[in-house]
N, C-alpha and C positions, 0 to 999 in steps of 0.2 A: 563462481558459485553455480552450483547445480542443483534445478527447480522442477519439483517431479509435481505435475497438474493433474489433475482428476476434474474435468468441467461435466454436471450430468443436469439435463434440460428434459424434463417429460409432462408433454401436454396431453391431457383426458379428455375426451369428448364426452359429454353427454350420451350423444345418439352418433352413430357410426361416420366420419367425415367421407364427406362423397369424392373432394380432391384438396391436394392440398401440395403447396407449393412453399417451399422457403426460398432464399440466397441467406446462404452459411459464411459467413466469415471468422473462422475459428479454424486454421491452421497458419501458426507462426512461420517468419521463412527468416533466412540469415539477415543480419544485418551488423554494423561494426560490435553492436554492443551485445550481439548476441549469436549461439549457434544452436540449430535443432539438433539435439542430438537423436532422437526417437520421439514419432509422434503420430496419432492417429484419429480420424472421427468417422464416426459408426453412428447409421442411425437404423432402429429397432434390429441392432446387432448386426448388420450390412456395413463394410467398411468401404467407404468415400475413397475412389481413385481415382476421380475424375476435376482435383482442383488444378484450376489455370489461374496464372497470373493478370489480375488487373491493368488497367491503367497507374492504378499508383505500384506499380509492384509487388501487391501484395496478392495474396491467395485465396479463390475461392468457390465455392459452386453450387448449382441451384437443386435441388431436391425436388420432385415430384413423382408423387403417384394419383392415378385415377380412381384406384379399385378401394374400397372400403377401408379406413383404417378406425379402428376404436382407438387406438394413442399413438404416441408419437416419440421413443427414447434417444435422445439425442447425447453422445457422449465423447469429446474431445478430452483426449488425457497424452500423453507423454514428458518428455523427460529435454529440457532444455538448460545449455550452459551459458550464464549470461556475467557479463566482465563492466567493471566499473570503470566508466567515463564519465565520470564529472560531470554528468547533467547532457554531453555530446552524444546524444544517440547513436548519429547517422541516419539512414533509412535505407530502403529498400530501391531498388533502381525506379526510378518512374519516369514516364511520359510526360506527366502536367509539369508545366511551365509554374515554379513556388507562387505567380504571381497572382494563378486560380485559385488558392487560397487567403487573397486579399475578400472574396466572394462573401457577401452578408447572405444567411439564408433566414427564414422566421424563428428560428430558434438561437439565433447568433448574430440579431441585429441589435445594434447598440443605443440604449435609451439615450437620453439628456446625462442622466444619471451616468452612465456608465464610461460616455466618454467624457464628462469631466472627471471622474476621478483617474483617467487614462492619463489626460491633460497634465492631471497633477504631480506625476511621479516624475521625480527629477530627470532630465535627461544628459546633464552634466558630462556625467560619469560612462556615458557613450551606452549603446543598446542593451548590452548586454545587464549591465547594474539597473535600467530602467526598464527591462523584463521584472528581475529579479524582483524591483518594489513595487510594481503591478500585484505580481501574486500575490506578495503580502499583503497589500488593498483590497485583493478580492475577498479573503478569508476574514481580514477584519473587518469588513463592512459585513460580511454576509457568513453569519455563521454558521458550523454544521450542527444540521440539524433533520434528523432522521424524517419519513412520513408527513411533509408540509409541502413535498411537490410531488410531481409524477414526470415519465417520462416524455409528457406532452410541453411540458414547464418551460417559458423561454428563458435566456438569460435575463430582459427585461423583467419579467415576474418576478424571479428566486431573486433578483436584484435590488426590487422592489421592498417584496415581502421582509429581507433582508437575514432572511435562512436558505438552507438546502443542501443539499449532496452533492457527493464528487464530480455528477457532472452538470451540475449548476454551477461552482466554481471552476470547470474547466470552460465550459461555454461563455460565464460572465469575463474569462481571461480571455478567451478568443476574440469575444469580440470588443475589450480596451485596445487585445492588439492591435489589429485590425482598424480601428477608429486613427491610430497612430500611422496607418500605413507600415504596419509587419504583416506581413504574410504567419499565419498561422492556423491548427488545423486540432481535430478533436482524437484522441488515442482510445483505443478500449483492450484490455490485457488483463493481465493479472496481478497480483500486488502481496509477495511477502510479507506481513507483519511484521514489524522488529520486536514487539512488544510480546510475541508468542501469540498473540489471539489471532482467532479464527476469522477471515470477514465472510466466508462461503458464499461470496458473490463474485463479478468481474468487478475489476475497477476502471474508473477514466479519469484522464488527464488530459495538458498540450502538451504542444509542439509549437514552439515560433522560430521565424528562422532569422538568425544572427549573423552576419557580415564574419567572412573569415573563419566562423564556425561553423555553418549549416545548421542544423534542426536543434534546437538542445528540447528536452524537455522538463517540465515544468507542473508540479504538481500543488494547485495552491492549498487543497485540503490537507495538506500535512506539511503544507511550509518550507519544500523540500524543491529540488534539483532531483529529476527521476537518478536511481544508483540500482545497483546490482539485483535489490531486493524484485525490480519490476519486470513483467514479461511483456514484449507489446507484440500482438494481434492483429490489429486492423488499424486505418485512420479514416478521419472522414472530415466532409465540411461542417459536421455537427456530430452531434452522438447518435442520430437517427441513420445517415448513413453509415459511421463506423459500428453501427449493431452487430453484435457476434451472429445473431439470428432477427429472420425477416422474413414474412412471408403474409400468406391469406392462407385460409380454410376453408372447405365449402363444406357447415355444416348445421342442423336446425337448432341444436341446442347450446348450451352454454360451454366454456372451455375452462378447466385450472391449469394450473401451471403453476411445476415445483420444480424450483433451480437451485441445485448444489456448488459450488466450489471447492477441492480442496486441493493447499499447497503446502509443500516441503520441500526443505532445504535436501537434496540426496547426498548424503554420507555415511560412504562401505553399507548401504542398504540398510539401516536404522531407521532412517525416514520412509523408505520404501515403503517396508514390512507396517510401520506406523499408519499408512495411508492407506495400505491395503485392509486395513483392522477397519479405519473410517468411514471406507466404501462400504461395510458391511449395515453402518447404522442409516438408520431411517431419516429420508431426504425431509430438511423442512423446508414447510409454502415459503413462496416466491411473489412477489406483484411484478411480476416481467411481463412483458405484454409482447406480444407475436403482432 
């Protein structure tokens, strides 16, 4: 399958930023499950050629300027072909040792709560089945449920509270695994709809890593084994470090931020043309936070 992205991110200033500084992580690179075919990120129409590879293998770079900016357009779009493995990712070459993602951080530390329902999934049926019914614990404990957390939200809270989004149930899955002794780690990408709707955001997920299989991933908000439908971007030990965008501002007044997504399936250029129509309409607000 061929997945044609449109990611556009524009933050307002009030009163002119005096400097301002991100780490961008929003350029894809190969991996088994996946190949860049064409891709780019541009910020206030300047095109980024200076990403290097991480320690986890993945892509990224730091943006700064001094001199006055009133906003900020940030836009990562191209065209990626991604192939169905069964939940088997792979990953990207890395340096860290899987066993630095054994690592609890405040967003992926596991209550009372969460490692006993870790405890509880059967493990019989050897790792891989007792992944598979973690996830489904997470989303049946903790339902989706839009605007009841924020990006500050630990897994314990959204745990707690027993709502929240896609990356409350990838964090609440991080850190059962984790409680288990699996190395596992937090994904930020993009996410096809099968359904035909729009979600015009990034999506997250995991990654745990399975004996004889390496990484699979694992997406508990939709009850699903990641497939073709996904793109993956960045990872991290939580979703704060796998943020597409990260940074400070040096500025007096207040900041918005309106974040777009669009994806399509690309076929003989249907969806193309279709996306290029989408770019034309007007971005709606965002609670993304820089």
């Amino acid at each position: 399958m061929k997945l044609l992205v449109r990611h556009q991110t524009v933050y307002r200033y009030d009163a002119s930023a005096g400097r301002v500084a991100m780490r961008l992580k929003l350029m894809p690179v190969d991996t088994p499950a996946q190949t860049v075919l064409d891709w780019q990120v541009s910020v206030n129409g300047d095109v980024l050629t200076d990403f290097r590879p991480n320690s986890y293998g993945e892509m990224e770079t730091i943006w700064i300027r001094h001199d006055r900016q009133d906003n900020a357009v940030i836009v990562a779009e191209g065209l990626v072909e991604t192939r169905e493995t069964h939940g088997v990712v792979g990953a990207p070459v890395s340096r860290v040792n899987p066993r630095y993602f054994l690592r609890e951080t405040p967003l992926t530390r596991a209550s009372d709560g969460i490692a006993a329902m870790a405890r509880a999934t059967p493990e019989g049926d050897g790792p891989l089945a007792r992944l598979h019914a973690l996830s489904a614990a997470v989303i049946d404990a903790v339902g989706y449920r839009a605007g009841v957390t924020t990006s500050a939200t630990t897994a314990a809270q959204a745990f707690a509270l027993g709502a929240g989004v896609c990356q409350d149930h990838a964090q609440i899955f991080i850190a059962g695994a984790r409680s288990l002794g699996i190395p596992a780690r937090y994904v930020s990408g993009y996410l096809l709809a099968g359904d035909g709707s729009e979600l015009h955001e990034t999506h997250g997920w995991a990654e745990a890593l399975v004996p004889e299989l390496g990484w699979v991933g694992f997406d508990p908000s939709n009850r699903v084994c990641v497939t073709e439908r996904y793109l993956r971007v960045a990872s991290g030990l939580d979703a704060d470090e796998a943020a597409p965008i990260r940074g400070t501002i040096t500025v007096a007044g207040d900041i918005s931020i309106d974040a777009d997504v669009r994806i399509a399936q690309a076929v003989d250029g249907v969806e193309e043309r279709q996306l290029q129509r989408q770019q034309q309409q007007s971005i709606p607000p965002s609670n993304a936070q820089l």
